[in-house]
VOVONU-409153 format. One record per residue (C-alpha): x, y, z. Coordinates in steps of 0.02 Angstrom, whole numbers, padded with zeros to 5 digits. Example, Ala and Ser with C-alpha at 12.3 -4.5 7.8 and 13.67 -1.06 7.14 Angstrom:
BEGIN
{east = 00615 | north = -00225 | up = 00390}
{east = 00684 | north = -00053 | up = 00357}
END
This chain:
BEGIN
{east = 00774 | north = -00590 | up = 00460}
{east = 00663 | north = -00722 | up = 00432}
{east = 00525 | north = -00640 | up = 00539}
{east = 00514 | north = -00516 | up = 00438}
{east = 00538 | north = -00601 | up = 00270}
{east = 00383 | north = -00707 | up = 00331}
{east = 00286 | north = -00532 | up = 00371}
{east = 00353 | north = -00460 | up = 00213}
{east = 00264 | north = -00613 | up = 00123}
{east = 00090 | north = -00638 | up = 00237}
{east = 00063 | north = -00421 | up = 00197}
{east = 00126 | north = -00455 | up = 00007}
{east = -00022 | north = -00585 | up = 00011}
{east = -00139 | north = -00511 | up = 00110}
{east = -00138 | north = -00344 | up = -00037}
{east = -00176 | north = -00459 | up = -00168}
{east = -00327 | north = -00514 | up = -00076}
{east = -00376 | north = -00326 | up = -00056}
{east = -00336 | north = -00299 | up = -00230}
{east = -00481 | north = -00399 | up = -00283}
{east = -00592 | north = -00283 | up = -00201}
{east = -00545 | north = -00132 | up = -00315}
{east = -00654 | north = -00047 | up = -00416}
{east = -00588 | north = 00019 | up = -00560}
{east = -00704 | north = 00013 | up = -00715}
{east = -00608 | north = 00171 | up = -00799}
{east = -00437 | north = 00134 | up = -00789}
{east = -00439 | north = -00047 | up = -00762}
{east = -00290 | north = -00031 | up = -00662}
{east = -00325 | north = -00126 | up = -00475}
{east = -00211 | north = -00109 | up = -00330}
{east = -00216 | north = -00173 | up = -00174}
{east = -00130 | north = -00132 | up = 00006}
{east = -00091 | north = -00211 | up = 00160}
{east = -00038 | north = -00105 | up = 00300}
{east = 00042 | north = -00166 | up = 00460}
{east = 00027 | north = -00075 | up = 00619}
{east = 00158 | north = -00079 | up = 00765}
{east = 00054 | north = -00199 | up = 00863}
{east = 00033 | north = -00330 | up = 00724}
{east = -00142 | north = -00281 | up = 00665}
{east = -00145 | north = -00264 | up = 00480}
{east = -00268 | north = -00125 | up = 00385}
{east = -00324 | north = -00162 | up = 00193}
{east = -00377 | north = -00058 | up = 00048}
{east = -00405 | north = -00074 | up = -00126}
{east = -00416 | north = 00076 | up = -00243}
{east = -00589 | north = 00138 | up = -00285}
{east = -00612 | north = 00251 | up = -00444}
{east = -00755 | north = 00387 | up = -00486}
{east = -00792 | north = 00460 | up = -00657}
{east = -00733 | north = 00624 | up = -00621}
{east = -00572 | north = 00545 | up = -00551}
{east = -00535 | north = 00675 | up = -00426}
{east = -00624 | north = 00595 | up = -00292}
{east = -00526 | north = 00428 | up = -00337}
{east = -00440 | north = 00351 | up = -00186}
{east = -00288 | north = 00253 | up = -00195}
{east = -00262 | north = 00068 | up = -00124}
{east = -00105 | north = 00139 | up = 00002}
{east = -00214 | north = 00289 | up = 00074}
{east = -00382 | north = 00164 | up = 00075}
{east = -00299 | north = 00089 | up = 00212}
{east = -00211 | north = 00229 | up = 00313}
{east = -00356 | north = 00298 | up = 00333}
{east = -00463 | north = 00167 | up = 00382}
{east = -00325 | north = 00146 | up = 00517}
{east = -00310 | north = 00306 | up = 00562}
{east = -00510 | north = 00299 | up = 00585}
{east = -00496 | north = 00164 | up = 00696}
{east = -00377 | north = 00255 | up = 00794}
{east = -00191 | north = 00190 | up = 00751}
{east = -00051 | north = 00316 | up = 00727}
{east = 00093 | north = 00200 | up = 00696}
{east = 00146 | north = 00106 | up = 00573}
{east = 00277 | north = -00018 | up = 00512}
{east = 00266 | north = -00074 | up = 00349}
{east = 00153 | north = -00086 | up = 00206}
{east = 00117 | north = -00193 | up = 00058}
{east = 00065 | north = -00128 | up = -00131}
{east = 00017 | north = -00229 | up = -00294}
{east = -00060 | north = -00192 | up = -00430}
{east = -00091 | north = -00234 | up = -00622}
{east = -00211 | north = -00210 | up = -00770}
{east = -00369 | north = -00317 | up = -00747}
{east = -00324 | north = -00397 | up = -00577}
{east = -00186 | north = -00474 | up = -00654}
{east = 00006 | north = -00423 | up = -00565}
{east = 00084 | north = -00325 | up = -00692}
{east = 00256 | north = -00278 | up = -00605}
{east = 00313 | north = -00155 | up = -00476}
{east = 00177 | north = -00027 | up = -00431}
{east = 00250 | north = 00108 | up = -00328}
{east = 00139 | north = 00201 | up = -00215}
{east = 00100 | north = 00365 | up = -00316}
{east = 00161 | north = 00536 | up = -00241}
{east = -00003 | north = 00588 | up = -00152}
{east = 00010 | north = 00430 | up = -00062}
{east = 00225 | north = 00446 | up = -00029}
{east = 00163 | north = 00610 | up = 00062}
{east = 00024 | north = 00549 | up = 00151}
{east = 00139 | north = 00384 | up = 00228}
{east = 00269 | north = 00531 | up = 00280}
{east = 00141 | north = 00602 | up = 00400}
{east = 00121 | north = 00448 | up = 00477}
{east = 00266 | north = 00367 | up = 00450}
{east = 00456 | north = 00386 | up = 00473}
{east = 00599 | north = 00366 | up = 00337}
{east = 00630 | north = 00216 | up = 00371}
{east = 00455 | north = 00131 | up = 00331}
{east = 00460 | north = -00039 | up = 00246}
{east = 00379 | north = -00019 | up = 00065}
{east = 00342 | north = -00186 | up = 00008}
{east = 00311 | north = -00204 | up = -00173}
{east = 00217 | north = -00343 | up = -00239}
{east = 00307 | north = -00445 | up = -00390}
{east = 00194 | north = -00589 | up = -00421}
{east = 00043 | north = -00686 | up = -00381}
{east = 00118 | north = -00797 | up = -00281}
{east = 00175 | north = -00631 | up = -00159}
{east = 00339 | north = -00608 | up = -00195}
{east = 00420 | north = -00457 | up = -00177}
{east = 00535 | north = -00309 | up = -00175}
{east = 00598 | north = -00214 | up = -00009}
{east = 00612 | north = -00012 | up = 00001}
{east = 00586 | north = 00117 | up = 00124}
{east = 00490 | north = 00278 | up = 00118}
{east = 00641 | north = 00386 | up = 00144}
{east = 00702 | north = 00301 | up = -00028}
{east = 00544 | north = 00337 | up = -00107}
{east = 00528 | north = 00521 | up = -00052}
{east = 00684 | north = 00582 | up = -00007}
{east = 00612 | north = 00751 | up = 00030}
{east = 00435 | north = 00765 | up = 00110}
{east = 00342 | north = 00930 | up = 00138}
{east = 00311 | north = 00970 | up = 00343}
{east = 00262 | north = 01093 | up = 00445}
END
């Protein structure tokens, strides 16, 4: 328990760090993820916003991506935070875009770790909890 609680925490801080990377001059809204692969190498992302907002990419699928890039295909947990202005405003759930893309890569039981504070604490869920029902194939 405490191994993960310290995991949980070092992920937590490691998304604020990424968080400060986002670029977001229309919404103002930053978030940051930490993603932690099955053999302990961690992926970050922040989200990065476009004036036509479509091509907008969130913080969560930032760093799948860049994992997936770099060749990883499973995953064990992942951190999100986000706020107004760089500042922690809350819970920021990953949106549902993001749920589905962690269900192709991930199973139900996928630690969500949401950010509550500056100081990286947090709030445990899983996927499965988040998207009870995911489209497959």
């Amino acid at each position: 328990m405490t191994e993960n609680k310290t995991t949980s925490r070092s992920l937590a801080l490691a998304a604020i760090e990424a968080m400060k990377k986002s670029y977001s001059p229309y919404s103002s809204f930053t978030v940051g993820a930490a993603l932690l692969t099955k053999d302990g190498k961690v992926y970050t992302g922040a989200n990065i916003e476009n004036a036509s907002y479509t091509p907008t990419i969130c913080a969560e699928r930032n760093a799948i991506f860049t994992a997936v890039h770099a060749g990883e295909r499973e995953f064990e947990a992942i951190a999100i935070v986000g706020g107004h202005k760089g500042e922690i405003t809350g819970v920021t759930v990953p949106c549902g875009v993001c749920r589905q893309v962690m269900s192709e890569f991930c199973s139900p039981d996928f630690k969500v770790i949401l950010v509550t504070s500056p100081e990286g604490d947090f709030e445990e869920t899983t996927l499965g909890e988040l998207l009870p029902y995911t489209f497959k194939l």
